[in-house]
C-alpha positions in Angstrom: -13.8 -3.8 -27.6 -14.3 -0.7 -25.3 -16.8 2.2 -26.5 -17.7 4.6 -24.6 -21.8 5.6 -26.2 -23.7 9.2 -26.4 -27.4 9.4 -26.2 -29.7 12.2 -24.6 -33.2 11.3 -25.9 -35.1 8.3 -23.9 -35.3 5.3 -25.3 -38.2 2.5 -25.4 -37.6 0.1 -22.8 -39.3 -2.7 -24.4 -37.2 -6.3 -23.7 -35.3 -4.5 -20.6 -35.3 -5.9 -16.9 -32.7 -4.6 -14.6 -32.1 -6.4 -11.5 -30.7 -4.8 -8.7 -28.1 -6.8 -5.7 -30.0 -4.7 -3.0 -32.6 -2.4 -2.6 -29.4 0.6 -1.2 -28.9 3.6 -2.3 -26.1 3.1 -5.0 -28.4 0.7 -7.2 -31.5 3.1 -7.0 -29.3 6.0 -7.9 -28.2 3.7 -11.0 -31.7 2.7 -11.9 -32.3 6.2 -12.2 -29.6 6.8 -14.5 -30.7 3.5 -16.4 -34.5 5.5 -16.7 -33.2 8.5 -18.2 -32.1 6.5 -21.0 -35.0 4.3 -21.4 -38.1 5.7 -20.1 -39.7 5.2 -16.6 -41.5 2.2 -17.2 -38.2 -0.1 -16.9 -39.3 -2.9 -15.1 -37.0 -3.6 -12.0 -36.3 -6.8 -9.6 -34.3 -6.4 -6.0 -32.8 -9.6 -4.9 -33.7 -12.1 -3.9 -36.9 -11.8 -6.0 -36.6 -13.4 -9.4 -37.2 -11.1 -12.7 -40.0 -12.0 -15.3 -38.1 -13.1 -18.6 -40.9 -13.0 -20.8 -40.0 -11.0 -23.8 -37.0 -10.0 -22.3 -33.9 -9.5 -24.2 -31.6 -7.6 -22.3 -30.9 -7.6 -18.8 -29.0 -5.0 -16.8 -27.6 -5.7 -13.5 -26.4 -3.5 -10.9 -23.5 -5.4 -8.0 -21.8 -8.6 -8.5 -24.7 -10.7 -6.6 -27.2 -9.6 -9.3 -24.8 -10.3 -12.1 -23.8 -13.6 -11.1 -27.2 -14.9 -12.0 -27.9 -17.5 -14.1 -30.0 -16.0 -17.1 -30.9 -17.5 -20.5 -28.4 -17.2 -22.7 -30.5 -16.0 -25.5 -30.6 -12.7 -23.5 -27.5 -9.9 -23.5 -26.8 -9.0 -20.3 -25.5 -5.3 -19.3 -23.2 -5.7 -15.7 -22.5 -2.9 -13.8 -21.6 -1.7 -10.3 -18.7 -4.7 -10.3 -16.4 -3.7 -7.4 -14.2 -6.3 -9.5 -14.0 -5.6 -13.1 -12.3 -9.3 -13.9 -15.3 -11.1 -12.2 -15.9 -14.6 -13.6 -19.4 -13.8 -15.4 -21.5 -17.4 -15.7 -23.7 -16.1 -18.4 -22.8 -17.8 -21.6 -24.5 -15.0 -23.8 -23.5 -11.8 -25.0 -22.2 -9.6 -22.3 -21.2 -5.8 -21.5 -19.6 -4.8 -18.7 -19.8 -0.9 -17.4 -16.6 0.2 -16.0 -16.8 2.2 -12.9 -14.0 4.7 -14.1 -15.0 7.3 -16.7 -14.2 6.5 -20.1 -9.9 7.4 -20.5 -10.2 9.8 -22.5 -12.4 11.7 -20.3 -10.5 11.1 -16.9 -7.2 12.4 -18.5 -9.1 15.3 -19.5 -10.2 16.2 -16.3 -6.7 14.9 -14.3 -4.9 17.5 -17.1 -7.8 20.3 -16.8 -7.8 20.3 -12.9 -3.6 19.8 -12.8 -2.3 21.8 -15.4 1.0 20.8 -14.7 0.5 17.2 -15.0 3.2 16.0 -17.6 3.2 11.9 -16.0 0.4 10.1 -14.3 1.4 7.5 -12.2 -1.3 4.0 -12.1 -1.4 1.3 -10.1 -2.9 -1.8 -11.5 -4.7 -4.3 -8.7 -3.5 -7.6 -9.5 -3.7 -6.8 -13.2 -7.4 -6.7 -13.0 -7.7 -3.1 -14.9 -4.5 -4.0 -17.5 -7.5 -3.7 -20.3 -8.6 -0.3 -18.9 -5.0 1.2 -18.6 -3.8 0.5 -21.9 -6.8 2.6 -22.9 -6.0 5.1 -20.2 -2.2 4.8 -21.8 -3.5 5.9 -25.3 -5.6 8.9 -23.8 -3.1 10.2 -22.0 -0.3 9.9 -24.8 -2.8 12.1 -26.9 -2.7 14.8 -24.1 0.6 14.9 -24.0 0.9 13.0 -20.6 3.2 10.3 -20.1 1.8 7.0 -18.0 3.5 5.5 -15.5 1.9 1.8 -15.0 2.8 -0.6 -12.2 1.3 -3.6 -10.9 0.4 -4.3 -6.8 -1.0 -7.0 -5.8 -0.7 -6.0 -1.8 -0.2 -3.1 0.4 3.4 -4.4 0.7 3.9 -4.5 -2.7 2.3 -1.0 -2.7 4.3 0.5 -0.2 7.5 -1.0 -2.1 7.0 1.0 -5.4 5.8 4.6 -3.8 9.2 5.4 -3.0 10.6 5.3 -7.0 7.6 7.8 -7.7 8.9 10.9 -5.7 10.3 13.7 -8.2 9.6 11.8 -10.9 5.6 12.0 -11.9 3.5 15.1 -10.8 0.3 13.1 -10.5 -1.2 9.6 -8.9 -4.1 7.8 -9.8 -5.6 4.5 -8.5 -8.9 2.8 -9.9 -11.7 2.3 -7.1 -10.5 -0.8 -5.8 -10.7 -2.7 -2.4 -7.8 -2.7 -2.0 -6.5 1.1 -2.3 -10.0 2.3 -0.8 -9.9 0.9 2.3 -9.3 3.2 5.2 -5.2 2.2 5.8 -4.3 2.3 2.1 -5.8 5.2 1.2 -3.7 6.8 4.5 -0.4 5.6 2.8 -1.4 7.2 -0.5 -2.2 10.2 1.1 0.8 10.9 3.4 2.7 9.7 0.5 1.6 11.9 -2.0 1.2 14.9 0.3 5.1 14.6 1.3 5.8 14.8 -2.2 4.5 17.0 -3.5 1.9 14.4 -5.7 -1.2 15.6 -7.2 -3.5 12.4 -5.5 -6.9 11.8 -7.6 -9.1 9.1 -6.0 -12.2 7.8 -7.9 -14.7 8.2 -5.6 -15.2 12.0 -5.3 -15.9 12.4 -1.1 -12.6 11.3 -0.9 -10.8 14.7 -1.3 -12.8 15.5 2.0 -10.6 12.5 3.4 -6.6 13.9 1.7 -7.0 13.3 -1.8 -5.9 16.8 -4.1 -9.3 15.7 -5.9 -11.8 13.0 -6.2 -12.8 12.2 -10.3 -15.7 10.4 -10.6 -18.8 9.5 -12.6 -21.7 9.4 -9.8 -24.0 5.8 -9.8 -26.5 7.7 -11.4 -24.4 8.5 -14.7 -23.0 4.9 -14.3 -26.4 3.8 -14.8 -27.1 6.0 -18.1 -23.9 4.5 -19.5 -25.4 1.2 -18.9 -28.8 2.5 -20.4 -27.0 3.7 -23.8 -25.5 -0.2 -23.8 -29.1 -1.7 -23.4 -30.5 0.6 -26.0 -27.7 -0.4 -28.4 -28.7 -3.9 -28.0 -32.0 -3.4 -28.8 -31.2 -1.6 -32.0 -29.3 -4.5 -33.0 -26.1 -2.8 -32.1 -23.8 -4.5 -29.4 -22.2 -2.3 -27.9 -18.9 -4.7 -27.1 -17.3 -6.1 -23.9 -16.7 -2.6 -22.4 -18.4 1.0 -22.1 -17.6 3.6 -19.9 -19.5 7.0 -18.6 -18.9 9.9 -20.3 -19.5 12.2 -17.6 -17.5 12.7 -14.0 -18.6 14.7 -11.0 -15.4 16.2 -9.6 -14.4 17.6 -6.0 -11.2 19.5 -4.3 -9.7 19.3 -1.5 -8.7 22.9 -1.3 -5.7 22.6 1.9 -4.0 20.3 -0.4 -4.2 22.3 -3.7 -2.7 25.4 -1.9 0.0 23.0 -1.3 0.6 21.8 -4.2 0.6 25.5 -5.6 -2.4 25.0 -7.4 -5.8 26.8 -7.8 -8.6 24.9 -6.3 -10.8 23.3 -9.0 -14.4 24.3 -9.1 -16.6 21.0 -8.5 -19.0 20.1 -11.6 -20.3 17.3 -13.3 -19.6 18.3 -16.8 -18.6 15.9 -19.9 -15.7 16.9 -21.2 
């Protein structure tokens, strides 16, 4: 089940730990996110340091180290910040992940408000580990009138094989924020690729349209953690949330050499919902 939750007023916190990988920048910027959901008073744990269970029902994690903990199983547990969105969870309890996208229907939004010629998107799926995510992002963008283009890599090879069959025929790439499209070589190929043809290239992390990307679409850590806030509130009220929510907001950015390029008017950069 994927939802994707609204919720602007605080919550009580009460029966919430979240435990944090490290004590970096990215997972304070989450916990932030997580307090504007559920008050200040959320108690927090940094690795290594162990949380206090007592009276704790939900726990919210932020990295893969955190949510590869062993917790009770009487407990839900919220996981987010997972560079790997098909990581082997141990806990035998209820669990939601928190994508690192935006919820689909917002990124198409965006992708179709910032390209308004955008009639196919092109995907790539890492090793099939956002198939789940994509068929979602399939149904989105068949509402907005876009047509998906969905192919599978599990290399650089296999990614350099399958760029060619996209010139001339989709005005748009997008790739999820995985290792291996945002390291510093593949995200090069993507970028000469799509800038030789004429390809609207969105990356998910939004500095990257500093780096070549026509845009970087994004929710920032901090509105990754209120997603993962509205889930823990929804447990608490009884209501699981299911195995999936997404943000509802993205932060956006240009890269305003490659719109002119591309013949488009540079977005302005926000952080709106749509």
């Amino acid at each position: 089940m994927v939802a994707a939750l609204l919720l602007t007023a605080p919550l009580r916190s009460g029966g919430v730990v979240a435990v944090l990988s490290a004590d970096s920048g990215p997972y304070q910027e989450a916990l932030e996110g997580l307090k504007t959901v559920l008050g200040a008073s959320v108690p927090s744990t940094v690795l290594p340091a162990q949380p206090d269970m007592a009276g704790v029902r939900v726990v919210v994690t932020f990295g893969s180290e955190a949510a590869l903990r062993k917790y009770p199983d009487s407990v839900a547990l919220v996981a987010a910040l997972l560079p790997d969105p098909s990581l082997d969870l141990p806990h035998q309890g209820s669990v939601t992940r928190v994508g690192l996208p935006p919820a689909p229907a917002v990124l198409i939004a965006k992708l179709k408000a910032m390209d308004p010629k955008l009639a196919t998107l092109a995907v790539f799926n890492p090793n099939g580990a956002y198939t789940g995510y994509l068929a979602q992002l399939k149904e989105a963008a068949a509402a907005a009138g876009v047509g998906l283009q969905s192919k599978n890599a599990a290399s650089v090879a296999d990614l350099g094989r399958q760029l060619p069959g996209l010139k001339g025929a989709v005005e748009g790439l997008w790739v999820p924020p995985d290792p291996l499209f945002m390291n510093r070589a593949t995200f090069g190929i993507l970028t000469a690729f799509c800038q030789g043809g004429g390809i609207a290239f969105f990356a998910p992390v939004v500095g990257l349209a500093k780096a070549g990307a026509f845009a970087g679409v994004a929710p920032s850590f901090k509105q990754v953690g209120h997603a993962a806030g509205l889930a823990a509130a929804a447990y608490n009220a009884g209501s699981p949330p299911g195995d999936w929510v997404y943000s509802d907001k993205v932060e956006t950015m240009a890269n305003p050499a490659v719109a002119a390029a591309l013949g488009l008017a540079t977005p302005k950069a926000d952080s709106l919902s749509q």
